[in-house]
N, C-alpha and C positions, 0 to 999 in steps of 0.2 A: 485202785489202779490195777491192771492187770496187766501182764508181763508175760513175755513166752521169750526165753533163750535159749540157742541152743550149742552146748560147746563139743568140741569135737576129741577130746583127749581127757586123760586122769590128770594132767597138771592142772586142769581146773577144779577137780571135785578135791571139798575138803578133807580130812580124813576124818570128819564125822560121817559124809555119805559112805567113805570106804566101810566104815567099822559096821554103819550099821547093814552095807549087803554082807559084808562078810558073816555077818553075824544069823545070816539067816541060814547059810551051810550048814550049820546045827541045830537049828529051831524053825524050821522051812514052812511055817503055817499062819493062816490067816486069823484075823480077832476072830470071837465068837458069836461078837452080836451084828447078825445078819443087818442090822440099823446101821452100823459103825463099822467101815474096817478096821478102825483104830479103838486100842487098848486107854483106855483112862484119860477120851480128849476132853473129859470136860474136869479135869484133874482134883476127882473127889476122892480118890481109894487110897493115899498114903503122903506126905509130904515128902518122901523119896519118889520122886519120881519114875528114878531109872529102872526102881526096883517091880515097875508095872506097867511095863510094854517100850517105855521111852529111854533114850541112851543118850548120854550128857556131853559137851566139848569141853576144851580144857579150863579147869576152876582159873586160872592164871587171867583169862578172859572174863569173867565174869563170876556171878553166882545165879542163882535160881532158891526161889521160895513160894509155897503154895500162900495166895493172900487176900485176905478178906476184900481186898480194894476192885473194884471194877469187876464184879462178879457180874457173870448172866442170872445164872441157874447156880443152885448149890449154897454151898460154904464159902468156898475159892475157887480161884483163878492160877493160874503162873504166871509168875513173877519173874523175868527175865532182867538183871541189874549187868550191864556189862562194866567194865575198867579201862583206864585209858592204854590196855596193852590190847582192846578190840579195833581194833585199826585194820580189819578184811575188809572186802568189798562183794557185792554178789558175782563177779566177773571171778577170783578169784578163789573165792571161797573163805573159810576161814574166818565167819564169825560165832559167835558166842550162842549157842539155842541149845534145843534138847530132837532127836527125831526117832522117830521110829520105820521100820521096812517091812516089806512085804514081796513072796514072788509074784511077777508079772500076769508069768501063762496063763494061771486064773483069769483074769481080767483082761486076755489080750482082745483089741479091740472095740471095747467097750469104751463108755462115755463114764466117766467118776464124777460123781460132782461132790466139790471140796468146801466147803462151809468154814465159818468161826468170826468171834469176835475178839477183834485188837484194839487196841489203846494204846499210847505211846506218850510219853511224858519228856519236859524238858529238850533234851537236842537227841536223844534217841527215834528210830523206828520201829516199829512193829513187821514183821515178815514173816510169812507162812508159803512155804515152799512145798511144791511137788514135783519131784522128778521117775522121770525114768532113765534107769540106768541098763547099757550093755555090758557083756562078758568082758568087754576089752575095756570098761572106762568111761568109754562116749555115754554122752547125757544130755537129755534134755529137760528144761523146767519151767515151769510155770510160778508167776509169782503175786499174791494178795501182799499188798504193801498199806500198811496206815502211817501218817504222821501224826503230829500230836495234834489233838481236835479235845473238843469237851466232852464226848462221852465215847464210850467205847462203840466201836460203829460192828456193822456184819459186812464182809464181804464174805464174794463165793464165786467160783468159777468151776468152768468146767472141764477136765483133762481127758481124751481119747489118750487111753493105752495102747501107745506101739504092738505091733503083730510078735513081733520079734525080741522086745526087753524084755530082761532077765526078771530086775527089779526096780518096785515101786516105792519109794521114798516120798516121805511129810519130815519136814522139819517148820520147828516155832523158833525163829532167830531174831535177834536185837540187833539193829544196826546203829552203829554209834560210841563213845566212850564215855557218855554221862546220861546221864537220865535213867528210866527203865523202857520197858514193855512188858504189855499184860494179853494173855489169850485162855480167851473160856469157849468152849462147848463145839469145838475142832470138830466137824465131821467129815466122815467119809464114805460114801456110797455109792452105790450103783444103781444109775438111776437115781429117780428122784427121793431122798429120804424123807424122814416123819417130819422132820423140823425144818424142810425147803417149801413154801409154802406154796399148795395149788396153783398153776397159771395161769390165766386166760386167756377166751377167745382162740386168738393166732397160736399162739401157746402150746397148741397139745403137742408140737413137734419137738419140743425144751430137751425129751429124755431117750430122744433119737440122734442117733450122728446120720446128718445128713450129710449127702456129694452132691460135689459139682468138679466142672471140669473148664480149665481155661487155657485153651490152646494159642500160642503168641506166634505167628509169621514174621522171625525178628525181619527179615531181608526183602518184606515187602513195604515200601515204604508208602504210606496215604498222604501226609502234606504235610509241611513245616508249622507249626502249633504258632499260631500269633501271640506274642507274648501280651499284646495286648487284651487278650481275653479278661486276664486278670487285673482287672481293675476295680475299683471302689468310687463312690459319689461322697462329696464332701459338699458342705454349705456354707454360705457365707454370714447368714446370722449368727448371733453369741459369739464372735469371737470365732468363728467354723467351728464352732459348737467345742469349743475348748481346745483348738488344735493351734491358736494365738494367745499369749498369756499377756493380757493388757497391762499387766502390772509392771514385767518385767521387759514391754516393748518388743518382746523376742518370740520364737516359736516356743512352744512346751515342750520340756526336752521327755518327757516319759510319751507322750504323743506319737513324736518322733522315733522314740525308740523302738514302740512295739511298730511302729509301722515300718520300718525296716525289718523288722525279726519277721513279720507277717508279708512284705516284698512284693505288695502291689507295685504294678505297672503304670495305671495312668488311671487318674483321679477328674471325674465329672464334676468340672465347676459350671455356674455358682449355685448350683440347685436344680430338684425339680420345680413345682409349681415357683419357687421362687422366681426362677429365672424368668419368668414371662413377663414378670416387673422391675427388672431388672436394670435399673442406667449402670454401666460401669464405670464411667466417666464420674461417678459417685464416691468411688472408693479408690481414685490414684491422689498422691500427694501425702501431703502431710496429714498425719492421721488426726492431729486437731481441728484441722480445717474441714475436716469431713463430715457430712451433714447424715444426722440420727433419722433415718425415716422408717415409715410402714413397710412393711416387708413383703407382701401384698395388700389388696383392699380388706379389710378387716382384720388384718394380722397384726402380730406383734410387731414392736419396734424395737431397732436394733441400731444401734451405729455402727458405720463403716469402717472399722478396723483391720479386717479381713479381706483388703480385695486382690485383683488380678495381682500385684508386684507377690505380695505375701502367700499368694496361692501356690506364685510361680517357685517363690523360696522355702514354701514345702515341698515341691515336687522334686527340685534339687535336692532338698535333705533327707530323701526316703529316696532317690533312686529310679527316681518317675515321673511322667510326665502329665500334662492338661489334659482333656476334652474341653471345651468352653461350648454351652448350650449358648444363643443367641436369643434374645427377646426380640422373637416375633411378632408379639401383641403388642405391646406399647411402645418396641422400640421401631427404629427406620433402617434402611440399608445403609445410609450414610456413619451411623451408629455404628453399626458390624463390619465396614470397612475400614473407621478408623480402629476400633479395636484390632482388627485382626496385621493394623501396621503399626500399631503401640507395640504387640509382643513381639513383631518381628524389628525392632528398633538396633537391638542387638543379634541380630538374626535369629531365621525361625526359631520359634521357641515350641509351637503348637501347629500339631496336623493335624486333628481331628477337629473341627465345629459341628454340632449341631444344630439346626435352624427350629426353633423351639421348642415345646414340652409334651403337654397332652392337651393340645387347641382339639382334638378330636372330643374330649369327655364332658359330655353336660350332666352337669350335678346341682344338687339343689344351695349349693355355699356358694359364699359371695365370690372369691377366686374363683371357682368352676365358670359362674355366668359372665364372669370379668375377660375369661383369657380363651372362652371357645370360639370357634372359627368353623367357616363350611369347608367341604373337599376342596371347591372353587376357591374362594376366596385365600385358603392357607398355600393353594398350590401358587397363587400369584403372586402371593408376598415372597412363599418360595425362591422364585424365578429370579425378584428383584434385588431379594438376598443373596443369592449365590455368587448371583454376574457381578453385584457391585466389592463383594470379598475377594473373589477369583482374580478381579482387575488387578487388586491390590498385590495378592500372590496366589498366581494361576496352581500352585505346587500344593497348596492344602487341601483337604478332602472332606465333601461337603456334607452331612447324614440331613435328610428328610424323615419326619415322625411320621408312623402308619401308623393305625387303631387295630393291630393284630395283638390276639390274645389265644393262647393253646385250648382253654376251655371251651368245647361244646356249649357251655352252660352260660358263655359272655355274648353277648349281643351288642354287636358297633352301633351307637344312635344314628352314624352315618352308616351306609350300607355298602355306600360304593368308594370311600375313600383312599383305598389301597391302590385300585384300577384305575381312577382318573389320575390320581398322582403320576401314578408310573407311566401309562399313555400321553400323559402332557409333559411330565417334565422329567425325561430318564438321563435327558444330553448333561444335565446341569447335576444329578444325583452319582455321590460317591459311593455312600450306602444307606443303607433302611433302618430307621432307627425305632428300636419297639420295643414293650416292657412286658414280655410275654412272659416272666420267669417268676412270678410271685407264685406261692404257693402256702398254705391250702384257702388263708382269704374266709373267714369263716363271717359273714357278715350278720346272718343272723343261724344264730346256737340251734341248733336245735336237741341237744341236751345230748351229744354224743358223749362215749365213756373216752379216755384219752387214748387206749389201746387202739381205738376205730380211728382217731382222728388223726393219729400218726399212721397207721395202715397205708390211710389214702395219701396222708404228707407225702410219705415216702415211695409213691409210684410216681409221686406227679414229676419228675424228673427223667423219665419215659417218656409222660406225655407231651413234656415240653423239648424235646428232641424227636418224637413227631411231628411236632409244628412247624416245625425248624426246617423239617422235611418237605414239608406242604408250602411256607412261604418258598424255598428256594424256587419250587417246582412256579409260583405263582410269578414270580421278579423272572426268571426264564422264560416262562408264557408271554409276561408284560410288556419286558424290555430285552431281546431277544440277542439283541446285540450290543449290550451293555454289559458292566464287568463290573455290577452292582453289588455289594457284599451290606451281610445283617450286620447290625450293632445293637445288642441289647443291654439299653443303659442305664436300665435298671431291673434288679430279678434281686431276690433275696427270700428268706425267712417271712412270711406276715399273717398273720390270724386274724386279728383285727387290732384296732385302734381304740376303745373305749374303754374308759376304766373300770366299766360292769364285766368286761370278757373275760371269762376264765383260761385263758390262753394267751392275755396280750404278753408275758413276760416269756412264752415259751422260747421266743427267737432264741436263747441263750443257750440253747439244752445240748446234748449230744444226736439227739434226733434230729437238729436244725444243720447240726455239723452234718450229719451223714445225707442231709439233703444237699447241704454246699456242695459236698464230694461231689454226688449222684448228678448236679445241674454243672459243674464244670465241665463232667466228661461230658454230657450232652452238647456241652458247647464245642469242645474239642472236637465232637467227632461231625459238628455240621461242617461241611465243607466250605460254605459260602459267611460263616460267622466267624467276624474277626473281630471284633471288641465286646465286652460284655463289661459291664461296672453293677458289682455288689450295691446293694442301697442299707445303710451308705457305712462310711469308715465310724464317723463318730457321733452322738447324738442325744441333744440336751435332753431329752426324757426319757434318754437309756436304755429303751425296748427295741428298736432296730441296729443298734449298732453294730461293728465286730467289736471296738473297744469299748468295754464299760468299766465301772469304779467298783471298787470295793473298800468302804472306811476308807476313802476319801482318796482313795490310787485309783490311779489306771490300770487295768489288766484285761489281757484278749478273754475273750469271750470262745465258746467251744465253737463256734464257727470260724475264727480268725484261726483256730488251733487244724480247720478242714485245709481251709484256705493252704496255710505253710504244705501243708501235702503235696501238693502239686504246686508252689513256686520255688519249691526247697528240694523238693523228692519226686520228681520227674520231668524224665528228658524233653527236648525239642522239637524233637521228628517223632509223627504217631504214626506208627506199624499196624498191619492187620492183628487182630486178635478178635476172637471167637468165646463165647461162656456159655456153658449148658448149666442149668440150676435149677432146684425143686425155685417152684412160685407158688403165691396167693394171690385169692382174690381180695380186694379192699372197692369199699361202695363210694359212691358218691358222695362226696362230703367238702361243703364252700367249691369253689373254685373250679376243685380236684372233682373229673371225671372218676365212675367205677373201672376198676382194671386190674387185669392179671398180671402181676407182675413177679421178677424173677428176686430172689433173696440176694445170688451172689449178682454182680456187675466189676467187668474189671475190663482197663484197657491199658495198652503197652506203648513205650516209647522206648526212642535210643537218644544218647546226645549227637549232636552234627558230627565228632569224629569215627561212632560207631564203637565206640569202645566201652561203653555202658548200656547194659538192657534195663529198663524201669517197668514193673507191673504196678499197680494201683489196683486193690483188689477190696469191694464192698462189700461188708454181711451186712443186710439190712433185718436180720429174723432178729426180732427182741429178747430171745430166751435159747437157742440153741447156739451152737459150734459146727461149721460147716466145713469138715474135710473135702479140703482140694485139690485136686489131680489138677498139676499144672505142665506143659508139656512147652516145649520152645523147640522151634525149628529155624533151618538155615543159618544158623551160628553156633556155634560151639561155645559153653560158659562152664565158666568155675563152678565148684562144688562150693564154693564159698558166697554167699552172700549177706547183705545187710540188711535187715529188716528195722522198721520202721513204722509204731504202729499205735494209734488214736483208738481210744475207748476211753470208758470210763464208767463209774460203777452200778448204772442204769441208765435207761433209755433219757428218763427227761434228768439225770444229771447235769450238774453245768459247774462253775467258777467261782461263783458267788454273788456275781455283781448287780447290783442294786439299783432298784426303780428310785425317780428322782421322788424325794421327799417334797410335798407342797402342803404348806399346813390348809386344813380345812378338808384337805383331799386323799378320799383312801380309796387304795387299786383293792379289787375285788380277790378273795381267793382264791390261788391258783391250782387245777387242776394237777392231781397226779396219775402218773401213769402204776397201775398197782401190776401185781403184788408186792412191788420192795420199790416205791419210791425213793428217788434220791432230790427229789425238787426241792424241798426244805432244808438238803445240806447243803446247799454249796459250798465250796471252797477250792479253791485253784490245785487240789488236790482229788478234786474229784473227776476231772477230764484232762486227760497229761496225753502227752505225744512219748515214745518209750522208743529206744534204739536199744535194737542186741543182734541177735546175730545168728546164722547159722550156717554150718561147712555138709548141710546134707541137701544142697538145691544140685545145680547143674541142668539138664538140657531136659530129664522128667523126676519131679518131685512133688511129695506130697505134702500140703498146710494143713493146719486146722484153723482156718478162721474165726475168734473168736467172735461172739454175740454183738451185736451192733457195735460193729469197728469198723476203721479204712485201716489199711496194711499198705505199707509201698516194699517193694522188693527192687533192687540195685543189686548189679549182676555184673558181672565183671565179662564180656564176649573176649572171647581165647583167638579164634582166627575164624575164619570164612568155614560153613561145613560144606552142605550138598549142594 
């Protein structure tokens, strides 16, 4: 996990950083080995440490021993054992390690990249700190954090040296009162060192600091942000795929849980392809009495456990509401009228319907040829659905499915289904319902390396906010005087589906995260897009979910962790804002069009009172740190801000959570993204969300955005400026 804080005063820094700048007043020079700024980081030269380069906190805290346990390289390691009188915190200062200093000037500027290997035992952590420190005190730090795992892992990041600090500080610290921590082979260099391993491809920019620049219009405002963009898909088989605990008769409270802390808006029931076969009148009453059926024509079967009542009293217990898809193929309007006066029994319950799924896609399975439909014939079923729901309550809002898709490379089997719909039926349509947000869709391999195939992942969120661009322009064209808005009801993570792909599990990764990020704003910033649902919240074979298990729990997944970014960490009202940023090119790859795309992307909000500024700020470069020149106009804001900020320790990183086990059946293995994959660590310590802090923003300042991260920034606006 990587950490950047930044505090503004000496009451924060320990008097180990004191001791060790002061210390450089008499000894003001750098290590010798042009590989290492640091003296004895891979702690072979004495079992005094202090006595060769590194300066110790107080014994009262801990102890320190060179030890044969958890070595890289060498003999030993350090051994970092604290006591229960280590009770600091990193805010604070004031735990148990050993560090060393160095002056700045040297290095003003420059990109450090900081290396080593931690371990961490028992209820202890492992922490490796680099700070820069000013004449006055102020400091800022960066922070490699391990908790206790089975072997000693490498983490590394990379720190741009302020223009202007004095000095640069490494400390190895324990956080904790029991346990140990162990660190071997600490580097520090300039530029990329002997033991950072070559990068590729995209890569060559790793041992450059790059700029960009993000100008924010706080006081121009563009539109009030639908809260319902933020939404997820949920299903009605298994139980909603675990979100009913048949045992206990009740919702699953860990379910529940994370899907509050995750604070979706409105959840797509009862499916996609499901819903086309869908009776609802299937699943009300008593749940004994409810009849087990096929879930489509050749699907599984599932009993009805799960329906509209139990849907509705998830939506309650997260904070959020319905969309209900309608079964247009098998079902009648008489069907969808009474549903839509069941939920409104105790008054409206649900505004959004949609009138069925993907009747536009002919495929070779039996569901495809079971539930396709022509332009003609869907748009009349259309008609007969709207008028007989509307009678019921003229107040809900109806979505029509179109067969639009952002890729060049998709081809509708209807040609014209978009334009006759809209020409015959725009009086009766609320808005456009389309699944235009999958990405990269890898259907057949063609043996790319993973570094290519995330390139294109991560432009395609560009592309699909051109689309966005091109349908508004087209429902304007079509229906000219209609007040038609998109809903895209499903978008999410997807590579493919088969158990031979080398990428079905990637959904999970930090790569898929920084796509969430990258397709929300797109949504944000179409004007005419007001609902969008994630596909989907949870999911019996694990690989599209946001929530998945780990040993036998629930736990969000690095996408639910994008997600919280903007339902947790940005405002309501989207402001102008502007990014200039080095780009790359990325090819053609599934789905994803070739495209130039930009590394940084960020956009700004405020809340409705005007008294908070929100940036959302992307580094999508795999291997560098992109200082940014961030600039705010028409408001005046504190020097004080919150940061808030998603990484984790490589690209295809993730959580941990686990493909479902089917005996006789094995997923193929999974693609890494090299040089330092993290795909075979998972663990809920490998993609974290991190709050800290810093009193040097105000109205123009400077970030370094670390390597494939989302950053929110929360700003406190002073008063009105120009």
């Amino acid at each position: 996990m990587n950490q950047a804080i930044a505090f503004s005063g000496p009451k924060h820094v320990s008097s180990l950083v004191m001791i060790l700048a002061c210390s450089l007043l008499a000894s003001p020079l750098l290590a010798q080995n042009s590989d290492n700024l640091l003296k004895n980081g891979d702690f072979e030269l004495t079992p005094m440490a202090a006595s060769f380069g590194w300066s110790g906190s107080s014994t009262a805290q801990g102890s320190l021993a060179m030890s044969a346990a958890n070595t890289i390289s060498g003999r030993s390691s350090l051994q970092l054992t604290p006591t229960t009188s280590n009770t600091g915190t990193v805010r604070n200062g004031n735990l148990f390690g050993i560090g060393q200093a160095m002056p700045a000037s040297p290095l003003a500027g420059q990109a450090l990249h900081l290396s080593g290997w931690l371990h961490a035992e028992g209820q202890s952590t492992a922490l490796l700190h680099i700070y820069a420190m000013w004449n006055n005190g102020r400091t800022t730090l960066q922070e490699l954090r391990q908790t206790p795992a089975g072997a000693p892992v490498r983490r590394r990041d990379v720190f741009v040296v302020p223009k202007d600090a004095a000095y640069i500080i490494v400390l190895c610290l324990v956080e904790g009162t029991s346990g140990a921590a162990y660190f071997d082979d600490i580097r520090l260099s300039v530029g990329q060192s002997a033991d950072w391993p070559e990068v590729l491809e995209a890569s060559d920019q790793a041992d450059k600091l790059l700029d960009a620049e993000i100008s924010v219009n706080a006081g121009r405002h563009v539109r009030h942000i639908p809260p319902t963009l933020y939404g997820t898909n949920i299903e009605w088989i298994w139980d909603g795929n675990g979100i009913w605990d048949a045992a206990a008769g009740a919702l699953n409270p860990e379910i529940v849980s994370l899907t509050r802390e995750m604070a979706p808006t409105l959840h797509r029931f009862p499916g996609g392809t499901f819903s086309d076969f869908y009776n609802w009148m299937d699943a009300i009453g008593p749940q004994a009495t409810r009849p087990t059926v096929e879930s489509m024509p050749g699907g599984i079967v599932s009993a009805h456990r799960f329906g509209t009542d139990e849907a509705l009293e998830f939506a309650d217990a997260t904070n959020s509401k319905l969309l209900l898809t309608v079964n247009v193929v098998t079902g009648t309007p008489e069907q969808a009228a009474d549903w839509v006066r069941y939920v409104n029994k105790n008054g409206r319950r649900v505004e959004y319907w949609e009138i069925g799924n993907e009747s536009y896609v002919m495929g070779d399975t039996l569901p495809a040829s079971a539930s396709v439909l022509t332009p003609e014939e869907y748009t009349r079923r259309f008609l007969l659905f709207a008028r007989a729901m509307k009678a019921v309550d003229p107040g809900i809002k109806v979505g029509a499915i179109a067969d639009e898709n952002y890729s060049r490379s998709f081809t509708p089997y209807f040609g014209n289904w978009t334009e006759h719909l809209l020409r015959t039926a725009a009086s009766e349509i609320d808005f456009i319902a389309v699944h235009c947000g999958y990405a990269p869709a890898i259907w057949e391999d063609k043996g790319w390396n993973a570094r290519t195939v995330y390139s294109a992942f991560l432009a395609a969120p560009q592309l699909i906010r051109e689309h966005l661009e091109t349908l508004t322009a087209r429902i304007e064209e079509l229906a000219p005087n209609r007040d038609i808005k998109i809903a895209v009801t499903e978008w999410g993570p997807f590579f493919d589906s088969s158990r031979e792909s080398r990428f079905i599990d990637h959904t999970k990764t930090l790569g898929s995260a920084l796509f969430v990020a990258g397709t929300l704003k797109a949504f944000i910033e179409s004007g005419l897009t007001e609902v969008a649902n994630l596909f989907k919240l949870t999911d019996a074979a694990a690989y599209m979910a946001l929530i998945g298990t780990r040993q036998g729990s629930a736990i969000p997944k690095a996408t639910s962790l994008a997600f919280q970014m903007f339902t947790r960490n940005f405002g309501t009202e989207l402001v102008e804002s502007s990014t200039r940023s080095p780009v790359y090119d990325s090819p053609a790859v599934g789905w994803v069009d070739a495209a130039q795309t930009p590394y940084v992307e960020a956009i700004a909000s405020t809340d409705a009172d005007r008294k908070y500024l929100y940036i959302v700020a992307i580094n999508k470069n795999f291997d560098a740190p992109i200082r940014s020149r961030i600039s705010i106009n028409d408001y005046d804001v504190h020097s004080h801000a919150e940061v808030i900020t998603l990484n984790g320790t490589a690209l295809d990183a993730n959580t941990g959570t686990e493909l479902v086990e089917v005996p006789g059946f094995d997923w193929a293995k999974q693609a890494e993204i090299q040089p330092q994959s993290r795909f075979y660590s998972g663990s809920p310590d490998e993609v974290t969300i991190v709050r800290s802090a810093t009193d040097h923003a105000g109205n123009s300042f400077e970030y370094v955005l670390p390597p494939h991260s989302v950053t929110s920034f929360v700003l406190r606006i002073q008063e009105p400026g120009r």
